[in-house]
C-alpha positions in Angstrom: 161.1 348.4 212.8 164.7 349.2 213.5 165.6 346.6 210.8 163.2 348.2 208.3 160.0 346.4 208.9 157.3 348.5 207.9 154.2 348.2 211.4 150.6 348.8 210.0 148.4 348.5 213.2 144.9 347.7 212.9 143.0 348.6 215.7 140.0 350.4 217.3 141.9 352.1 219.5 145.2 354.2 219.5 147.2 351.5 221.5 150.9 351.4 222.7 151.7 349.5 219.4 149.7 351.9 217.3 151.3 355.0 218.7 154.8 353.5 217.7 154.0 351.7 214.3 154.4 353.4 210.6 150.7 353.7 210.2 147.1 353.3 212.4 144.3 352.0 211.0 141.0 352.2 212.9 138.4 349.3 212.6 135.1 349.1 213.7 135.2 346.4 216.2 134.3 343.1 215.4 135.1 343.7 211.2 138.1 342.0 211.2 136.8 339.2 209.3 135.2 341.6 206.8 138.4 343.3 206.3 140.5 340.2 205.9 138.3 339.3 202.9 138.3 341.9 201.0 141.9 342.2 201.4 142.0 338.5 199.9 139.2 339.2 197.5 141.5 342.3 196.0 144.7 339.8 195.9 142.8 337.6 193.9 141.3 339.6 191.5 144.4 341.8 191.1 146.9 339.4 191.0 149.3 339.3 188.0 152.4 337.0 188.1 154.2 338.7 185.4 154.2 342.1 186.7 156.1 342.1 190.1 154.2 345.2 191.5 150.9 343.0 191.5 152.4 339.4 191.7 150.8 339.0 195.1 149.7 335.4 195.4 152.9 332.9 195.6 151.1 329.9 193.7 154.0 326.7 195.0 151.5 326.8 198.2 149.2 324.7 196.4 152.1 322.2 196.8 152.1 321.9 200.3 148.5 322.4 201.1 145.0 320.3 200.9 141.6 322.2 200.0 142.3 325.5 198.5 140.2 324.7 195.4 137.6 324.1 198.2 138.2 327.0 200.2 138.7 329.2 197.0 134.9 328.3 195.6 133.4 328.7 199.0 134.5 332.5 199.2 134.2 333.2 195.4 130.3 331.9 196.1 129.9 334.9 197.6 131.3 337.7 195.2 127.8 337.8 193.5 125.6 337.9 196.4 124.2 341.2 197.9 124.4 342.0 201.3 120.9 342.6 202.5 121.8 345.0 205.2 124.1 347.7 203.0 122.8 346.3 199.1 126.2 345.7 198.3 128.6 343.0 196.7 130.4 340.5 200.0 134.0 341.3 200.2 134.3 344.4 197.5 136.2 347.4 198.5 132.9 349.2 198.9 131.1 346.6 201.4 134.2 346.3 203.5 134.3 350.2 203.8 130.9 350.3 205.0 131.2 347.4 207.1 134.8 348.6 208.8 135.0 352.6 208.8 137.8 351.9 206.9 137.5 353.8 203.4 138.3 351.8 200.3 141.3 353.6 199.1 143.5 352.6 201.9 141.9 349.0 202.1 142.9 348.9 198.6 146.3 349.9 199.6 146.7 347.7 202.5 146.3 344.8 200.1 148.7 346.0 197.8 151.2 346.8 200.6 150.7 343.3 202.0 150.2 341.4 198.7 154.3 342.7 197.5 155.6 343.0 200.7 157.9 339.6 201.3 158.3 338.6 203.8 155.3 340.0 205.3 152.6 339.2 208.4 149.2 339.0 209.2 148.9 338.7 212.7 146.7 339.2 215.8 146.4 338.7 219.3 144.0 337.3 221.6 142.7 339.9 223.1 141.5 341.6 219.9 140.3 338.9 216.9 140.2 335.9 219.4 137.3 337.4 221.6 135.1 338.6 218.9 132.0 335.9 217.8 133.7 335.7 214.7 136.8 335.2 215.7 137.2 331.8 214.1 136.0 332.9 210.9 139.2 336.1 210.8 141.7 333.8 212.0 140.9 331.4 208.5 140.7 334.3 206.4 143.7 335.6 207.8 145.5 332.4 207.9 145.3 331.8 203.9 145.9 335.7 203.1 149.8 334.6 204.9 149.7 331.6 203.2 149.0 332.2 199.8 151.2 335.2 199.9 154.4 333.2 200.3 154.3 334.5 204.0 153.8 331.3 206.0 156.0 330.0 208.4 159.0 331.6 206.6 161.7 333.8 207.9 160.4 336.9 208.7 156.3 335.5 208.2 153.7 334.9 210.2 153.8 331.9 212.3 151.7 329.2 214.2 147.9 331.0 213.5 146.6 327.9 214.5 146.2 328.9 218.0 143.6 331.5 217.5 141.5 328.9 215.7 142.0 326.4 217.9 142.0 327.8 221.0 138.3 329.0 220.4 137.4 325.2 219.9 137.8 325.0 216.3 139.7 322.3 214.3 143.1 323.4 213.1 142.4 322.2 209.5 140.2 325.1 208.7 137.5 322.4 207.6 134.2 321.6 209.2 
């Protein structure tokens, strides 16, 4: 913060790191996950690399990574389904509102705010993402929102997410 970073925390509660940051954010626990993807659902259906106020995805990853066509029809498999317990779309604004106490507006905004902010970073710690049952499934989500924004292991990026993953006894490839 004292060389400019902007701190969004995203927690539950009002911790020590949320009482100094720029902005809190309360979650429902255990929505991470559902957050994280419709933050990466937003960035992919409002990205636009010739305007620089929505060029969020930094495309040359696909240069240095293996299954993203893969990954990207897995989660796009999803867009048209309803969720049976709320009758709404996966990982639009709308369900991830419901699903996180978090109202759309500023999960729209958080996406924007991450998707143009470089360098910028995802990042959580073990006692929050790590101990909930799906875990596994926010750490990969969260993972590819850093790296397809250009905000992998770069100066000022997120770093080494791998651990989360697997340190709850998944493989670090993101594939099963």
């Amino acid at each position: 913060k004292a060389a400019g970073a902007k701190i969004i925390v995203i927690d539950p509660a009002l911790c020590n790191t949320a009482t100094k940051a720029d902005q809190w954010i309360p979650i429902r626990p255990g929505t991470d996950a559902d957050l994280f993807a419709a933050i990466l659902r937003y960035l992919l259906e409002n990205d636009n690399p010739d305007d620089p106020f929505r060029r969020y995805i930094d495309w040359t990853f696909q240069d240095k990574s293996v299954g993203w066509d893969e990954f990207l029809a897995a989660f796009k498999s999803w867009w048209d389904k309803k969720d049976p317990v709320n009758g709404l779309n996966y990982f639009t604004l709308d369900w991830a509102a419901q699903r996180t106490d978090i109202d759309a507006k500023t999960i729209a905004d958080l996406a924007h705010t991450f998707g143009i902010t470089k360098p910028a970073a995802l990042v959580w710690g073990m006692n929050g993402i790590g101990h909930h049952y799906n875990g596994y499934l926010a750490s990969i989500i969260g993972t590819a929102l850093n790296v397809i924004t250009g905000n992998f292991d770069v100066p000022g990026g997120a770093i080494d997410c791998e651990i989360t993953k697997s340190d709850k006894g998944g493989s670090a490839t993101g594939k099963q």
